[in-house]
VEXBA-767042 format. One record per atom (N, C-alpha, C): x, y, z; residue in three letters. Coordinates in steps of 0.1 Angstrom, whole numbers, padded with zeros to 4 digits, always signed. Layout:
% VEXBA-767042
XYZAla ...
END
This chain:
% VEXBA-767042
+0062+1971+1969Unk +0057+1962+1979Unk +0051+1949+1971Unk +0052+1938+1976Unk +0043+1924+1967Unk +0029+1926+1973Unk +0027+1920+1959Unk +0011+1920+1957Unk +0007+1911+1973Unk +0011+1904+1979Unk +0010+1894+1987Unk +0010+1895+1998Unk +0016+1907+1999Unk +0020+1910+2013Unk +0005+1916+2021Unk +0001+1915+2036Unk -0007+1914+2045Unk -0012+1928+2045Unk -0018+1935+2046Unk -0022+1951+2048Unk -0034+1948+2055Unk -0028+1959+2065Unk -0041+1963+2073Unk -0047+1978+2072Unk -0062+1981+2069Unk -0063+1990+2068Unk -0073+1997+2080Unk -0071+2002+2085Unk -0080+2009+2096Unk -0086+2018+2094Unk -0102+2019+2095Unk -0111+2030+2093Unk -0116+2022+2074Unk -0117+2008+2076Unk -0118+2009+2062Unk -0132+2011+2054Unk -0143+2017+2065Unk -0151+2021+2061Unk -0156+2038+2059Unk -0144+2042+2061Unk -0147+2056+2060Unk -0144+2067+2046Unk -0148+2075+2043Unk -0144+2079+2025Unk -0131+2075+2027Unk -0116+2080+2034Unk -0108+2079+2029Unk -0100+2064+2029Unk -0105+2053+2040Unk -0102+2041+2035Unk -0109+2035+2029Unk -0121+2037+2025Unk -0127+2026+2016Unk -0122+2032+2002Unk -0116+2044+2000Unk -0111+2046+1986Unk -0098+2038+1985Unk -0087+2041+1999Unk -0072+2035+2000Unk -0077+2020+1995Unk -0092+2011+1999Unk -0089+1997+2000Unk -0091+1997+1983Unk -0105+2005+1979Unk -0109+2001+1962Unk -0095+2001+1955Unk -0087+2017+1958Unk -0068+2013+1952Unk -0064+2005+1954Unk -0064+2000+1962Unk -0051+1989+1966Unk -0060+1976+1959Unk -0072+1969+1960Unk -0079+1960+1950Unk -0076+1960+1935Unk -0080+1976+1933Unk -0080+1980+1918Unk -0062+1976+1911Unk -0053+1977+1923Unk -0038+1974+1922Unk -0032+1960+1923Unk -0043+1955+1925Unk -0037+1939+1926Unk -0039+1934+1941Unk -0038+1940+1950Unk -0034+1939+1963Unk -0049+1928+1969Unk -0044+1920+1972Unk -0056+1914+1974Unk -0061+1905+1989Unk -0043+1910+1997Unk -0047+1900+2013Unk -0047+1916+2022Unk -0058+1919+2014Unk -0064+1932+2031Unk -0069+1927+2044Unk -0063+1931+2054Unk -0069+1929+2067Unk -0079+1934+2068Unk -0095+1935+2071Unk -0099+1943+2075Unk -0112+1940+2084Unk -0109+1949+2094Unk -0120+1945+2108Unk -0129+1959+2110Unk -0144+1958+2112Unk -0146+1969+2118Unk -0143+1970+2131Unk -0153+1983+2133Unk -0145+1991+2147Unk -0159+1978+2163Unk -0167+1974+2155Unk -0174+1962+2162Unk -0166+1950+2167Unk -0159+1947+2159Unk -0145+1936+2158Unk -0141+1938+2168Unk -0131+1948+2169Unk -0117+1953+2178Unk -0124+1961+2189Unk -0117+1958+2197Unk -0119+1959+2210Unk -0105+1967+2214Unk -0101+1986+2210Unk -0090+1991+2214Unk -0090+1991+2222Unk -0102+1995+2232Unk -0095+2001+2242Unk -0090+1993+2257Unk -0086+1981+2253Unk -0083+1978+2263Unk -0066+1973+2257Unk 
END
């Protein structure tokens, strides 16, 4: 995948995404999407 490419990560406060985001940082990756669950408004 390029380093460049857009990722969105959902839940990225929780153990297992905030570990997926520190990897993907620690990997170069550096255009994460990331909104809490305050942000987004699913259920509509």
């Amino acid at each position: 995948m390029d380093k460049k490419s857009k990722i969105y990560v959902a839940g990225h406060r929780g153990l297992a995404g905030s570990a997926l985001v520190r990897q993907l940082q620690k990997d170069g990756y550096n255009n994460l999407l990331l909104r809490s669950h305050a942000e987004l408004e699913l259920a509509d």
